[in-house]
PDB file of N, CA, C and O in Angstrom:
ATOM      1  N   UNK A   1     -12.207  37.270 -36.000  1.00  0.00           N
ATOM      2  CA  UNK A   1     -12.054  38.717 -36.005  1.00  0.00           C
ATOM      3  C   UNK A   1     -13.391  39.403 -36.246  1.00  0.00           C
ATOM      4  O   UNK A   1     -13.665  40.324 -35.476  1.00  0.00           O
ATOM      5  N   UNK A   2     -14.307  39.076 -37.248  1.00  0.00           N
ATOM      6  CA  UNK A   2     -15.321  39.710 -37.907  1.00  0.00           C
ATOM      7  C   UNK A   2     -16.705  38.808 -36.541  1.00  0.00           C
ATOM      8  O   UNK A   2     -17.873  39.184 -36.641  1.00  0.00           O
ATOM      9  N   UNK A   3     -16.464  38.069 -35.791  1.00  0.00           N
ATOM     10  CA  UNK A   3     -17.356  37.739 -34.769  1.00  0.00           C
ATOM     11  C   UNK A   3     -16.694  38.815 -33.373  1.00  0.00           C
ATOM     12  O   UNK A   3     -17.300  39.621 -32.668  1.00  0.00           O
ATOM     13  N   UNK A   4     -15.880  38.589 -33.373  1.00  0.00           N
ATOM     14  CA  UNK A   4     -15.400  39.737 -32.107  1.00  0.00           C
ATOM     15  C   UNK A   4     -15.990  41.111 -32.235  1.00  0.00           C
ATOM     16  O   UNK A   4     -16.604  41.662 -31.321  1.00  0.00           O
ATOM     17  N   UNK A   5     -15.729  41.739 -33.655  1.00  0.00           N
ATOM     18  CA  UNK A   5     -16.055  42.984 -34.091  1.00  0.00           C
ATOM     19  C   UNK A   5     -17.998  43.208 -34.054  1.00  0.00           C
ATOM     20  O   UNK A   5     -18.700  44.219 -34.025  1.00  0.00           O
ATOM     21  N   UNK A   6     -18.261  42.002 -34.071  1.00  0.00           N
ATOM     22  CA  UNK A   6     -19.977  42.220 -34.227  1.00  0.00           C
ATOM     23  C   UNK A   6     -20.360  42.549 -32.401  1.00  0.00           C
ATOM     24  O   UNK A   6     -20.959  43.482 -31.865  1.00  0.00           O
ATOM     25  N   UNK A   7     -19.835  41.565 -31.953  1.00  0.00           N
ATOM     26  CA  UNK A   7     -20.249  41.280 -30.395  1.00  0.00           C
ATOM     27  C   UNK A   7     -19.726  42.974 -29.801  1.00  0.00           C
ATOM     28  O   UNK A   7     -20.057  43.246 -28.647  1.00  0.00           O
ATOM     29  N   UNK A   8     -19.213  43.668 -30.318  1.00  0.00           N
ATOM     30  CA  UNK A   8     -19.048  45.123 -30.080  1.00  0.00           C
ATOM     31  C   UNK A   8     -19.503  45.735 -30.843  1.00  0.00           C
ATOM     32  O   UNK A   8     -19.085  46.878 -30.661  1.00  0.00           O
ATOM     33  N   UNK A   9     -20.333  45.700 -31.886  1.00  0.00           N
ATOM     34  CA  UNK A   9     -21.124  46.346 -32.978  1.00  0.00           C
ATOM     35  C   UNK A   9     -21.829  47.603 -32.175  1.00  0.00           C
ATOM     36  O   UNK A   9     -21.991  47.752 -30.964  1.00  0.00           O
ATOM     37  N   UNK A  10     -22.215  48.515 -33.362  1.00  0.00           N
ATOM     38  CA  UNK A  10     -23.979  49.258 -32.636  1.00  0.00           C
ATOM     39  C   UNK A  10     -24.764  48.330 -33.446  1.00  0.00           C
ATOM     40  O   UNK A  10     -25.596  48.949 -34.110  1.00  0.00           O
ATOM     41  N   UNK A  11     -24.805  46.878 -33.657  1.00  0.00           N
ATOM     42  CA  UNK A  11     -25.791  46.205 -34.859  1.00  0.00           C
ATOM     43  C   UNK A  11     -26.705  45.890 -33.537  1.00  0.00           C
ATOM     44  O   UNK A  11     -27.875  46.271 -33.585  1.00  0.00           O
ATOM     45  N   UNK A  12     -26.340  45.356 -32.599  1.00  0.00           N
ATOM     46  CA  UNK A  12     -27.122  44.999 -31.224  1.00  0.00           C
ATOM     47  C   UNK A  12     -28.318  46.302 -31.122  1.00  0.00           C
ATOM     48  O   UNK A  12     -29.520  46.064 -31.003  1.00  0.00           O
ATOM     49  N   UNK A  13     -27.921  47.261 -31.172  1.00  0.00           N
ATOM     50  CA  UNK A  13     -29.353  48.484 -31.541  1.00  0.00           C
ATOM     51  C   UNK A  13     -30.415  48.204 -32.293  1.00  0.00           C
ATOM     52  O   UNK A  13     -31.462  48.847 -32.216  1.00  0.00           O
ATOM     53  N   UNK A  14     -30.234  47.235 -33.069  1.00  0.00           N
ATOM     54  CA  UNK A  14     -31.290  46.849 -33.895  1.00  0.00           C
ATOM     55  C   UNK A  14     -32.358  45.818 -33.414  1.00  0.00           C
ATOM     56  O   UNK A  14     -33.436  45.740 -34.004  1.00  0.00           O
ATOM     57  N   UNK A  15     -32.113  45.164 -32.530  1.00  0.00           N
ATOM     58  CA  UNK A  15     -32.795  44.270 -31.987  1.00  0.00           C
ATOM     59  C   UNK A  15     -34.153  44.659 -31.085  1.00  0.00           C
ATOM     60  O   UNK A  15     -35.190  44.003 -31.181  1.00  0.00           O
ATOM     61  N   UNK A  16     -34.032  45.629 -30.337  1.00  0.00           N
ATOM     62  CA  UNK A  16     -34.930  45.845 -29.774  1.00  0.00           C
ATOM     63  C   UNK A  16     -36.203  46.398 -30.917  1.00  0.00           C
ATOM     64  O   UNK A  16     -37.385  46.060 -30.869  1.00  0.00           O
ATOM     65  N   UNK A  17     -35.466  47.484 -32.086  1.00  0.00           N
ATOM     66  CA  UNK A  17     -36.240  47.685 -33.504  1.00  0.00           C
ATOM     67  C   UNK A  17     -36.981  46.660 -33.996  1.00  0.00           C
ATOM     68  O   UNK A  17     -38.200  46.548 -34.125  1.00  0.00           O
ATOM     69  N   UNK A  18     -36.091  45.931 -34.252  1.00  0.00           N
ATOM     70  CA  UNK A  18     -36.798  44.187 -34.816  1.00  0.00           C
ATOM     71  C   UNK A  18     -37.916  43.927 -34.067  1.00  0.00           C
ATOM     72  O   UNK A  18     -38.993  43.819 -34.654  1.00  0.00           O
ATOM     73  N   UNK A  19     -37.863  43.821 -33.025  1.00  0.00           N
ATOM     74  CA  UNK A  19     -38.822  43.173 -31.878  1.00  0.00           C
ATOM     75  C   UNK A  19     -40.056  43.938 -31.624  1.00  0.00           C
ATOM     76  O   UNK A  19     -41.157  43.387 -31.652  1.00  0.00           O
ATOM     77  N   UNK A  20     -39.879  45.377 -31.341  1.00  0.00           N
ATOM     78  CA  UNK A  20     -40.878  46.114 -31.783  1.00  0.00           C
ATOM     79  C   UNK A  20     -41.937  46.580 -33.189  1.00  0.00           C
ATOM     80  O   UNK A  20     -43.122  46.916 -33.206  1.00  0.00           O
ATOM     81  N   UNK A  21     -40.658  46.385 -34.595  1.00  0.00           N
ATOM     82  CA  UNK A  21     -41.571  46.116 -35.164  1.00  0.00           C
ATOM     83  C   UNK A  21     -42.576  44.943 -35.571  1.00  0.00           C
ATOM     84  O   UNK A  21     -43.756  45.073 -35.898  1.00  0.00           O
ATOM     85  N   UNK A  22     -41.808  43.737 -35.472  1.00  0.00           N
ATOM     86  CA  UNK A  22     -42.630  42.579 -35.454  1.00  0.00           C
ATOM     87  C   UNK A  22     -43.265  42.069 -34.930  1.00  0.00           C
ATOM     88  O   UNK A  22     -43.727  40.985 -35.286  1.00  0.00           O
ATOM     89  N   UNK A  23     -43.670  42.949 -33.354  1.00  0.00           N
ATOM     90  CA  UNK A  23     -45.046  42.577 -32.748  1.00  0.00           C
ATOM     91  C   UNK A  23     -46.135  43.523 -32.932  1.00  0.00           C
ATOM     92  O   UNK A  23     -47.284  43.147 -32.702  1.00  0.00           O
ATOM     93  N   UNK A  24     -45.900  44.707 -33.320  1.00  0.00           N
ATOM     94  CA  UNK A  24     -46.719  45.967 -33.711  1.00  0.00           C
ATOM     95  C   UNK A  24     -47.118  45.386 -35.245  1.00  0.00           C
ATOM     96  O   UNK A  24     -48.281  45.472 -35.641  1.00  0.00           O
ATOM     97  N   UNK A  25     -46.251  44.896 -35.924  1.00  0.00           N
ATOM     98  CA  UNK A  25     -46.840  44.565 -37.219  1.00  0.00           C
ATOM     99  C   UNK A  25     -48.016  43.051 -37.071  1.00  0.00           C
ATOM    100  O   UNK A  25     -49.058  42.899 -37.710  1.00  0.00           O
ATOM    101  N   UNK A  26     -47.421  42.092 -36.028  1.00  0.00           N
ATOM    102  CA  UNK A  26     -48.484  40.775 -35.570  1.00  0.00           C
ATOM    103  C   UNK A  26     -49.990  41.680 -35.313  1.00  0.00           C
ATOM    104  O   UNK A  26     -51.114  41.695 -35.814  1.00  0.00           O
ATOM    105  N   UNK A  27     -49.228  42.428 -34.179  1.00  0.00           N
ATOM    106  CA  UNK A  27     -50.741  43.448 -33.524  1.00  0.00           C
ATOM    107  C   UNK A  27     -51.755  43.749 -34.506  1.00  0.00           C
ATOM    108  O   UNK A  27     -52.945  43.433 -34.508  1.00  0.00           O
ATOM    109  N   UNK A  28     -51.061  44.435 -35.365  1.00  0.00           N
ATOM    110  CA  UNK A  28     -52.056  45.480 -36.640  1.00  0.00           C
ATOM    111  C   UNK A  28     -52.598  44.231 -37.455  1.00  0.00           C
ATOM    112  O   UNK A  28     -53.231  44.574 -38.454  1.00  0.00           O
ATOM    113  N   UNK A  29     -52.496  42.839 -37.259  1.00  0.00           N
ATOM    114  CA  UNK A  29     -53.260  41.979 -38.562  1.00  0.00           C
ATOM    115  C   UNK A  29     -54.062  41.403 -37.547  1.00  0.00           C
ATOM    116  O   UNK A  29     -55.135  41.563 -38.129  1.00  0.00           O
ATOM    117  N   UNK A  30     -54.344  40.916 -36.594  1.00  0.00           N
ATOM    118  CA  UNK A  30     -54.831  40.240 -35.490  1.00  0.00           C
ATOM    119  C   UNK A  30     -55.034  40.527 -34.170  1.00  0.00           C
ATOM    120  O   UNK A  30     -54.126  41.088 -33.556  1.00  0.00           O
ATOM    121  N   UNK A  31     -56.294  40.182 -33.490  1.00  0.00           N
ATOM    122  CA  UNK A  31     -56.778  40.739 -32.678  1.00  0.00           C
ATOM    123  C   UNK A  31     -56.429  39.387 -31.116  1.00  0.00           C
ATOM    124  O   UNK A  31     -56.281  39.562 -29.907  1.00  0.00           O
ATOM    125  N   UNK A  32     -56.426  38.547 -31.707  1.00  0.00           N
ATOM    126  CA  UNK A  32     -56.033  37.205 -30.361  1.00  0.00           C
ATOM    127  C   UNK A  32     -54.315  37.335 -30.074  1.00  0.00           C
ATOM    128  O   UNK A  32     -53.417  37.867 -30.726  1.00  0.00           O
ATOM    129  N   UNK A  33     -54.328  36.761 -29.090  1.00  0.00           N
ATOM    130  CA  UNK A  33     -52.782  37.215 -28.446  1.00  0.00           C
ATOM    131  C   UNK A  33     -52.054  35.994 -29.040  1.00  0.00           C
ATOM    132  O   UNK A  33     -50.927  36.185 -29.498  1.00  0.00           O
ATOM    133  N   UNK A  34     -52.640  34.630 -29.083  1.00  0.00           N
ATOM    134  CA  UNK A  34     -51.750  33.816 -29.937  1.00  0.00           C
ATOM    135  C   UNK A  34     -51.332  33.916 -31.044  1.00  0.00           C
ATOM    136  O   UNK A  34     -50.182  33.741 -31.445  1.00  0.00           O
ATOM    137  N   UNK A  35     -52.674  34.339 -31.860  1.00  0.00           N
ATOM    138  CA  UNK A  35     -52.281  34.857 -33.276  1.00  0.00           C
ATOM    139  C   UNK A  35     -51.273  36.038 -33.329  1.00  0.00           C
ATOM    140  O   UNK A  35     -50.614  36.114 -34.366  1.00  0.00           O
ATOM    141  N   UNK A  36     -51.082  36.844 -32.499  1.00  0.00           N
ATOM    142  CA  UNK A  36     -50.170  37.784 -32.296  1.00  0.00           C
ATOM    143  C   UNK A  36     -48.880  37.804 -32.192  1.00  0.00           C
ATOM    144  O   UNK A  36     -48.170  38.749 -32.536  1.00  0.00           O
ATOM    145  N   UNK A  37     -48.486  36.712 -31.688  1.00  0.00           N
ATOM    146  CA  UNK A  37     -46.915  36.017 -30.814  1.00  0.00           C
ATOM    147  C   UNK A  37     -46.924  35.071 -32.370  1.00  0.00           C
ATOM    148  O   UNK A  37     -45.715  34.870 -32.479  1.00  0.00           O
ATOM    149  N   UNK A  38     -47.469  34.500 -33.409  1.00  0.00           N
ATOM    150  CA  UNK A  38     -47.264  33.650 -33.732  1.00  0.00           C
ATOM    151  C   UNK A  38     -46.895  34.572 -35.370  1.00  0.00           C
ATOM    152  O   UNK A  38     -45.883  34.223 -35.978  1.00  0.00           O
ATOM    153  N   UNK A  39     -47.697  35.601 -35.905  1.00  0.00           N
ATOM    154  CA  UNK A  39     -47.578  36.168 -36.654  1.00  0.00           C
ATOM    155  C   UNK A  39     -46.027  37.352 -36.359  1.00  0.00           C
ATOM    156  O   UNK A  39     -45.202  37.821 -37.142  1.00  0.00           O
ATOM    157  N   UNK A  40     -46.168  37.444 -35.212  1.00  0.00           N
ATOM    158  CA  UNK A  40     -45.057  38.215 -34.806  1.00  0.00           C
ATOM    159  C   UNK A  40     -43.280  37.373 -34.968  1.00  0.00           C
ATOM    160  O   UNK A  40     -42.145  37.783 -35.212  1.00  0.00           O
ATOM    161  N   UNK A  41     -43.855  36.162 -34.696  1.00  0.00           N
ATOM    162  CA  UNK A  41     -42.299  35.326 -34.815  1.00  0.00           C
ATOM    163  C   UNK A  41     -42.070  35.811 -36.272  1.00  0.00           C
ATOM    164  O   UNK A  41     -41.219  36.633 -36.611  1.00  0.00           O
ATOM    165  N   UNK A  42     -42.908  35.214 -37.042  1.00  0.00           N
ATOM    166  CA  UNK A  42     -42.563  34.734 -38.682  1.00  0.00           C
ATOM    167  C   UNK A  42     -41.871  36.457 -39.333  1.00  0.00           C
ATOM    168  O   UNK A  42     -40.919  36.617 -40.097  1.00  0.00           O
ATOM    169  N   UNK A  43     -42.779  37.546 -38.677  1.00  0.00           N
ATOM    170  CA  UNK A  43     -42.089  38.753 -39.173  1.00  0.00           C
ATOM    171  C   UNK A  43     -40.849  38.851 -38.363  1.00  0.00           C
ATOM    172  O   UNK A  43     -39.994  39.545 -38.915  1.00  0.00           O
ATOM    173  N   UNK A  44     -40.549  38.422 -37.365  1.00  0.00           N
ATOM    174  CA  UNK A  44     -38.728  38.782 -36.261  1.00  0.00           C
ATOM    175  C   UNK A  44     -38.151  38.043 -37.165  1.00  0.00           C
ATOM    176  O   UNK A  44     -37.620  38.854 -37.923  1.00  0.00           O
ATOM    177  N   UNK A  45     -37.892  36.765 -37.618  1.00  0.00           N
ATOM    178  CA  UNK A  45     -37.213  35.972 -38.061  1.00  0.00           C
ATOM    179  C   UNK A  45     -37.457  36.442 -39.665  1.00  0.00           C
ATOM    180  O   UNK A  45     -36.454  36.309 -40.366  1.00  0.00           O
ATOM    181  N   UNK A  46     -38.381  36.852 -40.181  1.00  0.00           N
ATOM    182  CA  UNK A  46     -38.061  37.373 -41.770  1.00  0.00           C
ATOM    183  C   UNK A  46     -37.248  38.775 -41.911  1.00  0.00           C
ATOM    184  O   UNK A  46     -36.685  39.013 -42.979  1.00  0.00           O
ATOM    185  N   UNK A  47     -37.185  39.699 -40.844  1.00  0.00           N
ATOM    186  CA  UNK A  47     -36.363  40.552 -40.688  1.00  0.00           C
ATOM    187  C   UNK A  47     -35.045  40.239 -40.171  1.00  0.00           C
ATOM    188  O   UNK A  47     -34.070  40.722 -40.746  1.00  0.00           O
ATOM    189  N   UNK A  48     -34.904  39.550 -39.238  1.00  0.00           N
ATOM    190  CA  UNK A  48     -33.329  38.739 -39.114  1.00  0.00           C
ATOM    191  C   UNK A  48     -32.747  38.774 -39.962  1.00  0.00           C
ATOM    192  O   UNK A  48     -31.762  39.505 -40.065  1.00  0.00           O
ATOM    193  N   UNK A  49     -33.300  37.732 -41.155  1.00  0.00           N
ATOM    194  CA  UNK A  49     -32.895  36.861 -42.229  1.00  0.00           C
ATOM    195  C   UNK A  49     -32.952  38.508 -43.250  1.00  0.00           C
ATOM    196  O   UNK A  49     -32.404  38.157 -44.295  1.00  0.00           O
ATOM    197  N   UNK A  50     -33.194  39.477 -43.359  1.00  0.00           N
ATOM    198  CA  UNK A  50     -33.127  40.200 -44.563  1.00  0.00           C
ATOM    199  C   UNK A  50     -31.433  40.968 -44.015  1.00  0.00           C
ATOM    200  O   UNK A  50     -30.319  41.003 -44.539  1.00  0.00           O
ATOM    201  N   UNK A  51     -32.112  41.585 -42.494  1.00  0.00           N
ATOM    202  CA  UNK A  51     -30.768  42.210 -42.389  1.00  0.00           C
ATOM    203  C   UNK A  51     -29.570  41.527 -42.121  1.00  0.00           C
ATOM    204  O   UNK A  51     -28.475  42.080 -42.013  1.00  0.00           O
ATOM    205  N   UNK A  52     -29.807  40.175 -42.000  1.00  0.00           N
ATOM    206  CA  UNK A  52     -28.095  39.467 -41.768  1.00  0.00           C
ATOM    207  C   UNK A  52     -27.586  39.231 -43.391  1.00  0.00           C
ATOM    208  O   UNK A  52     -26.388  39.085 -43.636  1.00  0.00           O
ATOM    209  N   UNK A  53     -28.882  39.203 -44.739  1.00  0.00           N
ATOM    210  CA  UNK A  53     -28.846  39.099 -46.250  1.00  0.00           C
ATOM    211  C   UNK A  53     -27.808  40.786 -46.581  1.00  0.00           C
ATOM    212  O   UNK A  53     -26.783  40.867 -47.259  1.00  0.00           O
ATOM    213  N   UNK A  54     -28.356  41.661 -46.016  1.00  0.00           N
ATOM    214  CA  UNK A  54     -27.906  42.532 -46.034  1.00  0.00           C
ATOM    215  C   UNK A  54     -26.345  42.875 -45.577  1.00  0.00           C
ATOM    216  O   UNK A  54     -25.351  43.268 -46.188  1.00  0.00           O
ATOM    217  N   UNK A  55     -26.645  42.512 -44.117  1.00  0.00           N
ATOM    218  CA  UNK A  55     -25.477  42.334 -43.738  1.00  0.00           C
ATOM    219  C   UNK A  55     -23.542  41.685 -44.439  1.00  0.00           C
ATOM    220  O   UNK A  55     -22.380  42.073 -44.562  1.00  0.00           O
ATOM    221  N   UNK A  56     -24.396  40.563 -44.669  1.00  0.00           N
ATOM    222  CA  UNK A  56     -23.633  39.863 -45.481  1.00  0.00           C
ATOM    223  C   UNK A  56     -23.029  40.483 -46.979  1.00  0.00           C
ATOM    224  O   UNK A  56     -21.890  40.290 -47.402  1.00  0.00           O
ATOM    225  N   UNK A  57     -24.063  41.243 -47.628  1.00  0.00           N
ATOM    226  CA  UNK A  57     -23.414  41.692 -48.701  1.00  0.00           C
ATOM    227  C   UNK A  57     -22.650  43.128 -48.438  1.00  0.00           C
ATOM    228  O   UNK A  57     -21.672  43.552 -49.052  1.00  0.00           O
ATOM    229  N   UNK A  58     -23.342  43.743 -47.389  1.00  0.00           N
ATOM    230  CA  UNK A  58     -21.842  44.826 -47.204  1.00  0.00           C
ATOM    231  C   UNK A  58     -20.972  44.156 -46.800  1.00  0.00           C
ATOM    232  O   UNK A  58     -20.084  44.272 -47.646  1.00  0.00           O
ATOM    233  N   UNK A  59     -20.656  43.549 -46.079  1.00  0.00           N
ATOM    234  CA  UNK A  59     -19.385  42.786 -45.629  1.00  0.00           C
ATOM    235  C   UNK A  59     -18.543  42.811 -46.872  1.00  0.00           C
ATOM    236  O   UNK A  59     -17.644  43.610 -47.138  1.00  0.00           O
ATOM    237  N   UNK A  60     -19.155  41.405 -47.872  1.00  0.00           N
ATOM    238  CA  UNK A  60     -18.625  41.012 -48.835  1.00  0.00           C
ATOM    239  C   UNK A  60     -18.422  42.549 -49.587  1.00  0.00           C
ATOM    240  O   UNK A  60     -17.392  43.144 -49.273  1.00  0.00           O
ATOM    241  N   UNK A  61     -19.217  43.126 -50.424  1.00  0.00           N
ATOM    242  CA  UNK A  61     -18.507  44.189 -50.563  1.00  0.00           C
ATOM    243  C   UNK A  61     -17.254  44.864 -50.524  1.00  0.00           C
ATOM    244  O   UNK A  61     -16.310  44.930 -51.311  1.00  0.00           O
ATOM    245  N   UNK A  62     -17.580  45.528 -48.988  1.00  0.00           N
ATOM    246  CA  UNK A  62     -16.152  45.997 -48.288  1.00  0.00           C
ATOM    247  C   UNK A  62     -15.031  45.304 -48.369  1.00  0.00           C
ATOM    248  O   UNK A  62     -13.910  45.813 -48.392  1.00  0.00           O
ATOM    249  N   UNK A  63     -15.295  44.031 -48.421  1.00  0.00           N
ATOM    250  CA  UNK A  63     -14.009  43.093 -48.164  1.00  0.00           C
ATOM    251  C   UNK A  63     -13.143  42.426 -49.089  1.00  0.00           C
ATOM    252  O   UNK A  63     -12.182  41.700 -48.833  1.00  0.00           O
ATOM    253  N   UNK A  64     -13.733  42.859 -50.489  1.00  0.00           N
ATOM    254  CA  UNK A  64     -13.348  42.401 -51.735  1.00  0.00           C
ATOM    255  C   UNK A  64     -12.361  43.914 -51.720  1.00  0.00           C
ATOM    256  O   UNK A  64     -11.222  43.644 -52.102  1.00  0.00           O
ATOM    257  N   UNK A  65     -12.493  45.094 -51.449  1.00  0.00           N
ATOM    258  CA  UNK A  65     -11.637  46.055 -51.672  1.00  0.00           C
ATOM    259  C   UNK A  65     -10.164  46.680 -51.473  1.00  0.00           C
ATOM    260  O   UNK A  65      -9.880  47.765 -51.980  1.00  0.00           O
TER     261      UNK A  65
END
C-alpha cells in the first residue's frame, strides 16, 4: 500500500532537486570534471539517505496515530 502510494507521490519532485543540488555543490569544491561526478555522487546519495531518514520518521509518526 505505502509503495503504491509513493510511486504516485509529488516525492518524485524531489529528484531532479537532489541532482541539481549535488552537482552544483561537486561544482563549487572542484574544478576537474571527475572530481565533480565523483564529489557529486557522495552528496546525491547523502541526501537520499537524509530524506528517505526523514521520510521514514514522518511515516512512523503519522502511523503510530
Amino acid at each position: 500500500m505505502v509503495i503504491a502510494n509513493i510511486w504516485s507521490a509529488q516525492i518524485w519532485y524531489a529528484l531532479p532537486l537532489v541532482l541539481a543540488i549535488g552537482l552544483v555543490y561537486g561544482a563549487t569544491r572542484h574544478e576537474h570534471l571527475r572530481e565533480i561526478v565523483v564529489h557529486s555522487a557522495r552528496a546525491i546519495v547523502w541526501l537520499v539517505l537524509f530524506l528517505v531518514v526523514i521520510f521514514g520518521l514522518v511515516w512512523l509518526a503519522t502511523s503510530q496515530m
